[in-house]
Structure formats: C-alpha cells, structure tokens
C-alpha positions as a Markdown table, in Angstrom:
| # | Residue | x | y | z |
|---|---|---|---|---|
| 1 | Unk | 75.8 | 94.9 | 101.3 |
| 2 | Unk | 76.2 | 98.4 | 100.7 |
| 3 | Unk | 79.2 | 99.4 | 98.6 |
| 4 | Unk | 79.7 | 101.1 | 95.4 |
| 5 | Unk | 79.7 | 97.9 | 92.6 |
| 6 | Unk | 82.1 | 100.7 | 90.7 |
| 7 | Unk | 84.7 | 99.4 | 93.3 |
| 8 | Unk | 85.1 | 96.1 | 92.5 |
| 9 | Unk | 84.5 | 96.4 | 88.8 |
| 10 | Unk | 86.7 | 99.0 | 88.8 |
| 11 | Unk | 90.0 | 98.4 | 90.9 |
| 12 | Unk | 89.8 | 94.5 | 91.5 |
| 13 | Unk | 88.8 | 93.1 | 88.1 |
| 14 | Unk | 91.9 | 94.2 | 86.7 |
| 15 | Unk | 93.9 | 92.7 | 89.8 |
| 16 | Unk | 91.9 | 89.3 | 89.0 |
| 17 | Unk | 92.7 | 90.1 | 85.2 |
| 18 | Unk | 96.4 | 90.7 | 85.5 |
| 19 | Unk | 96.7 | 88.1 | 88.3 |
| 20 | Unk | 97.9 | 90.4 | 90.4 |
| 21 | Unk | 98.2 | 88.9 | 94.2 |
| 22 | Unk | 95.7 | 91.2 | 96.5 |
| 23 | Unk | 93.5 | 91.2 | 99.2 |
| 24 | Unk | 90.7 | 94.1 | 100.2 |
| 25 | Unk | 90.3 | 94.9 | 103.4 |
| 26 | Unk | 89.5 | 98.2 | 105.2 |
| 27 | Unk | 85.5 | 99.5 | 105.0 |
| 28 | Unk | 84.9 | 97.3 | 102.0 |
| 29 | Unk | 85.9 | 94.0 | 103.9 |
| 30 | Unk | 84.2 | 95.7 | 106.9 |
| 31 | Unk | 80.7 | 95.8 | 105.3 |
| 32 | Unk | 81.7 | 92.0 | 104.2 |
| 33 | Unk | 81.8 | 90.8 | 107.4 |
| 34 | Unk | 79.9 | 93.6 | 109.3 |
| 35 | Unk | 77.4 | 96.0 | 109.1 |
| 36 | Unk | 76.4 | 97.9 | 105.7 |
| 37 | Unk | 77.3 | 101.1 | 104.9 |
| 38 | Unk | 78.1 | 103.3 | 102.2 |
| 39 | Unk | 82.3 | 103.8 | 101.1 |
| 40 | Unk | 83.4 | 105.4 | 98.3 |
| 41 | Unk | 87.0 | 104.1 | 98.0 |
| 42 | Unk | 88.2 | 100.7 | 98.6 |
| 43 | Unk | 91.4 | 99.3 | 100.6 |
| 44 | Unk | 93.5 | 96.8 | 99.1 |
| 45 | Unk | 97.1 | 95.2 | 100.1 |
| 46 | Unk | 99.3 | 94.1 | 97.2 |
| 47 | Unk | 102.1 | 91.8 | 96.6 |
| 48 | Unk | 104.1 | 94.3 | 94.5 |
| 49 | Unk | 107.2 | 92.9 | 93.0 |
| 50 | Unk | 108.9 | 92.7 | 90.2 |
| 51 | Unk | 106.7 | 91.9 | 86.8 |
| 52 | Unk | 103.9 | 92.9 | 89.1 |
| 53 | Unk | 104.8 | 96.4 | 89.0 |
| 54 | Unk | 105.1 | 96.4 | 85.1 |
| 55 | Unk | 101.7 | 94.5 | 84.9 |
| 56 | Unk | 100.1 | 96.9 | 87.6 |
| 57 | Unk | 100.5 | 99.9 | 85.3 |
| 58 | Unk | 99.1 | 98.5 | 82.4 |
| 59 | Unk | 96.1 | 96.8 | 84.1 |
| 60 | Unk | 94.7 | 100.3 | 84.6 |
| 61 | Unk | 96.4 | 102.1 | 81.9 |
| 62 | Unk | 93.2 | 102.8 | 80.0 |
| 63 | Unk | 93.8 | 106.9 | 80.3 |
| 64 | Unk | 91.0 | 106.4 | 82.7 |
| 65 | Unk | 92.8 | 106.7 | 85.8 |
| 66 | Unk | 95.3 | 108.2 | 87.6 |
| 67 | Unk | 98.6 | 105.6 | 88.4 |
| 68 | Unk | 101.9 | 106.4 | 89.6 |
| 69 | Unk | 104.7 | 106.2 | 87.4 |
| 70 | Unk | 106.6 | 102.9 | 87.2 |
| 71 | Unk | 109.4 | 104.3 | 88.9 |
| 72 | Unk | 106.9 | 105.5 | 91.7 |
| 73 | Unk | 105.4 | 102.3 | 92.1 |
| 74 | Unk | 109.3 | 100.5 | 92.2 |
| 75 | Unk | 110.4 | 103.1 | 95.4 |
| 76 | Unk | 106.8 | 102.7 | 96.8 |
| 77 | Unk | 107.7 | 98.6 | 96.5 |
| 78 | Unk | 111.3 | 98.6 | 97.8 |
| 79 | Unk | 110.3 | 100.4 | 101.6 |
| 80 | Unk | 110.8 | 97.9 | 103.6 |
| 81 | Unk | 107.7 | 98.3 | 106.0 |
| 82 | Unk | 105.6 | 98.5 | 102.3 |
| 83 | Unk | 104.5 | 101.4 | 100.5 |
| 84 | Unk | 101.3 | 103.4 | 100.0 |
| 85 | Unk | 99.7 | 105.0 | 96.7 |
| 86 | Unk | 96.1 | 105.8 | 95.3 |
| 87 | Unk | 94.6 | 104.8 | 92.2 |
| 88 | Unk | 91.8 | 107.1 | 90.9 |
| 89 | Unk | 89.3 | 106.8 | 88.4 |
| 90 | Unk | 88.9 | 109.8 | 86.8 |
| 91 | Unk | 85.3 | 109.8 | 85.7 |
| 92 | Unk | 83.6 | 109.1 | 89.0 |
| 93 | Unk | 86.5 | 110.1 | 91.1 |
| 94 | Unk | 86.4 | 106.8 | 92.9 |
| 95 | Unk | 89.9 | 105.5 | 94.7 |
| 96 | Unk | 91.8 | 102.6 | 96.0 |
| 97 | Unk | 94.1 | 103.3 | 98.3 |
| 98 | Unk | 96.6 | 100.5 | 97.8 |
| 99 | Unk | 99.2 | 98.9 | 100.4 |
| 100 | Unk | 102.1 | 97.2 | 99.3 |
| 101 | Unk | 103.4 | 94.0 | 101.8 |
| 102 | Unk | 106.7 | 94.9 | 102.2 |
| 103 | Unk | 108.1 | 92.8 | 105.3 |
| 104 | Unk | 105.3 | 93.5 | 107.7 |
| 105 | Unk | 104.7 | 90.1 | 109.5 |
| 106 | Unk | 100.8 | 91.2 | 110.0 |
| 107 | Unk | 100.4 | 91.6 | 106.1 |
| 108 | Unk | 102.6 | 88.2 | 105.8 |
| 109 | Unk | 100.3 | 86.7 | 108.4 |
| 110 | Unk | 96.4 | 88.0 | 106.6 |
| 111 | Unk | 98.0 | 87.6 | 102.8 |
| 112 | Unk | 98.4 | 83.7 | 104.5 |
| 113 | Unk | 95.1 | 83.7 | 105.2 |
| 114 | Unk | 93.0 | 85.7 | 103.1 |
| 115 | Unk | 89.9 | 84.2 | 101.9 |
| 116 | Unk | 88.2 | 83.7 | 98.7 |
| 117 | Unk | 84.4 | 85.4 | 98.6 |
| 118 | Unk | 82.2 | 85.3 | 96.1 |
| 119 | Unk | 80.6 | 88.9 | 95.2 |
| 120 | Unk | 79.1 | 90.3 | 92.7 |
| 121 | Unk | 79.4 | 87.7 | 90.3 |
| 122 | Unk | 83.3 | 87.3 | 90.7 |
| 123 | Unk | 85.0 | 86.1 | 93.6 |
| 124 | Unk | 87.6 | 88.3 | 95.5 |
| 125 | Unk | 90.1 | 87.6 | 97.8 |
| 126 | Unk | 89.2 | 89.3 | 101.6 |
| 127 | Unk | 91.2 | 90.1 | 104.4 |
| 128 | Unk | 90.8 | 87.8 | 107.1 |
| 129 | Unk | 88.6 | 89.2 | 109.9 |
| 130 | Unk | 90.8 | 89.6 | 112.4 |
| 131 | Unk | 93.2 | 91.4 | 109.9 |
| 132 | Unk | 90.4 | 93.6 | 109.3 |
| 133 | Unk | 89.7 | 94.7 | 113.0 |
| 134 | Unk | 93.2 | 95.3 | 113.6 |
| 135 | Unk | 93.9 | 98.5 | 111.6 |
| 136 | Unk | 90.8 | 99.6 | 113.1 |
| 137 | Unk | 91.6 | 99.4 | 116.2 |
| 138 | Unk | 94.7 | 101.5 | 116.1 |
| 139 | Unk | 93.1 | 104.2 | 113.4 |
| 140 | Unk | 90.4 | 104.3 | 116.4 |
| 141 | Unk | 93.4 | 104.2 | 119.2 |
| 142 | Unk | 95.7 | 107.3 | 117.1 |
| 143 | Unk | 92.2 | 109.1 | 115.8 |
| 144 | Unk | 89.8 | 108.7 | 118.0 |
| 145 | Unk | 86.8 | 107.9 | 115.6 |
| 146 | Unk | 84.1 | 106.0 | 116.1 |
| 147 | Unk | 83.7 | 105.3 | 112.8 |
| 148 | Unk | 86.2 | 102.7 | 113.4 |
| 149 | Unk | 84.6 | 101.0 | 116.5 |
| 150 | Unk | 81.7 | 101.3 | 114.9 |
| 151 | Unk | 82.8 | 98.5 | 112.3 |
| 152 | Unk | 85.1 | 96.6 | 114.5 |
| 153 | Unk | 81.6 | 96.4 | 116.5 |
| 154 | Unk | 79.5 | 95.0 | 114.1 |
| 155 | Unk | 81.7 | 92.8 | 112.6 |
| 156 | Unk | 81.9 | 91.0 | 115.7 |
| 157 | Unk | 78.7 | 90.7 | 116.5 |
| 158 | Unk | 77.4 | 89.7 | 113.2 |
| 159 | Unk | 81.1 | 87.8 | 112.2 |
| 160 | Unk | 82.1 | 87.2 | 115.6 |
| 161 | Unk | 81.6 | 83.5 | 115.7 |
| 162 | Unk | 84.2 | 83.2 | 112.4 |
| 163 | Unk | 86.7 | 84.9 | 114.5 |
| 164 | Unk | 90.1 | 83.3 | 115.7 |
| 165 | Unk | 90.1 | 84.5 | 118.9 |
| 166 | Unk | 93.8 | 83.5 | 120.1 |
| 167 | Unk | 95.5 | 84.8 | 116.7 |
| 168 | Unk | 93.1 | 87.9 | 117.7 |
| 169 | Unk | 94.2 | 88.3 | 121.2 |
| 170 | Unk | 98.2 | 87.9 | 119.8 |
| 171 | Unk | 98.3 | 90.0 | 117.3 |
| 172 | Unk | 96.0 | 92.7 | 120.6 |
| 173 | Unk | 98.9 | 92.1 | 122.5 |
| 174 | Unk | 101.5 | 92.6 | 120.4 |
| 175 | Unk | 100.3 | 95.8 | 119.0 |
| 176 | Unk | 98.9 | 97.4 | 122.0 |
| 177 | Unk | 95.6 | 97.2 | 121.2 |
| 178 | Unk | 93.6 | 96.2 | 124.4 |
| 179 | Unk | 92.2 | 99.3 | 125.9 |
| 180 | Unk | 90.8 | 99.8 | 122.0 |
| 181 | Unk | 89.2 | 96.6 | 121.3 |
| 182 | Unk | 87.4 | 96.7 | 125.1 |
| 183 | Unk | 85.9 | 100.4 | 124.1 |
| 184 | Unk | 84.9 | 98.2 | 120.4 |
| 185 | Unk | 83.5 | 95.3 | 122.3 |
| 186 | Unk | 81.6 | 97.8 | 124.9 |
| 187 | Unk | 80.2 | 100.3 | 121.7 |
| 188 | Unk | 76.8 | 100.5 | 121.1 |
| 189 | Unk | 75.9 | 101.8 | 117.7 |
C-alpha cells in the first residue's frame, strides 16, 4: 500500500487515543481496498457530539496543528446534513479532511458497517467498500475525473468479490449513480 504512514500516525492515533468514533474512507480506504497510489491527505467521517468535540480539540492540541475553534467544531456538528473542516499538521503540511455524520442515512448506514483493519501496526476502522465507491462516483459524476473511476475501478476488480452488490445497486439507485458506475466498471486504467 502506498500511503503516507504520517497519515495514520498522525490524524487517526489520536482518534484511537481519545476514543473518538471514526472511520477513513476516501483515497486512503481506496488504496485499502484497491489499487496503490500515493495521497497526501486522508478522509475521515466522525461522530461529533457532545464530549467528543471537547476531546477532539485536545487530541491534536499539541501546537502542532491547525484545529478549529471549539465553537467551530460545535456549528460544524449541529448542520444537520453534517459538517466539514480540515486538520493540518503544520510541519509537513499533511491534512485530514474530516466529515461529521450529521443525519445522512449513507453515513448512518457505512458508520453501521465500517470495518476493523489492521495497518501499520494499529488497527483502524475503514469505510465499507461500497461506502467508499459511492462518493466517488458522484465526485466522478459532478467533476468529471478519472481519478475517481480510476479507484472505483480497481477496487472492484481487486475488492470486487467483498462487495455487497444489492446494498451497492440501492444506495446506485437512490443516488443517481448508474450511468457513473457503468463508465467505472467499463474504465480501463
């Protein structure tokens, strides 16, 4: 696998520390169950709530990184559809750009069934894989970049057979994502 060690050791250590609910997803769980390639910033969904948000701040309040301030992190953790923010190390200019659950059913759904993977020495909790291709699909669908199919690709070919194909094909149809995953399943990298 080829992502930056920094990434875990950096942003999910203290989640695992602070026992902080998470999963990672995006290019990081893409090279999990895919293809590897290089990222230099990792994905991650939180359950933000409450002591969480207190406990959040501190876990990476080592003057080493940039982290919204607490009242950020509340309004980010009150939208409804879930909030976004960075976290940056300042050093190596490595980010996570965290997602907060708010009441998205997809993010209840994968949160449900993320799994536990070891890596690295630690385990880490992982989107599920069909979680994964999703967001792809529609960054591919609104963006156009084949960066995207390029992963949703690989991960089925090489994660395919781990796949639950009739959650995939609901969660397709509900978000529109046919014509997307037949350009993914037709792309040859």
């Amino acid at each position: 696998m080829v992502t930056d060690p920094d990434l875990i050791r950096l942003f999910i250590e203290p989640l695992e520390e602070m026992e902080i609910p998470y999963m990672i997803t995006g290019g990081v769980a893409s090279v999990i169950y895919g293809d590897p390639r290089f990222t230099r910033d990792i994905d991650v969904v939180l359950e933000l709530r409450g002591a969480n948000i207190g406990r959040l701040a501190s876990a990476f309040a080592t003057g080493d990184f940039y982290v919204p301030t607490d009242e950020v992190l509340e309004e980010e953790a009150a939208r409804p559809q879930g909030g976004h923010f960075n976290l940056i190390h300042g050093e190596t200019a490595l980010r996570a750009d965290v997602y907060l659950m708010g009441d998205d059913p997809l993010h209840a759904w994968a949160f449900a069934r993320r799994e536990r993977v070891p890596l690295e020495g630690m385990a880490i909790w992982v989107a599920p894989i069909e979680y994964v291709v999703l967001p792809k699909l529609e960054y591919f669908r609104d963006s156009g970049s084949d960066r995207h199919l390029r992963d949703v690709a690989m991960m089925l070919r090489i994660s395919g057979d781990s796949v639950d194909q009739l959650e995939l094909e609901r969660w397709i149809g509900e978000l529109e994502l046919h014509e997307a995953l037949q350009e993914a399943q037709r792309y040859e990298p």
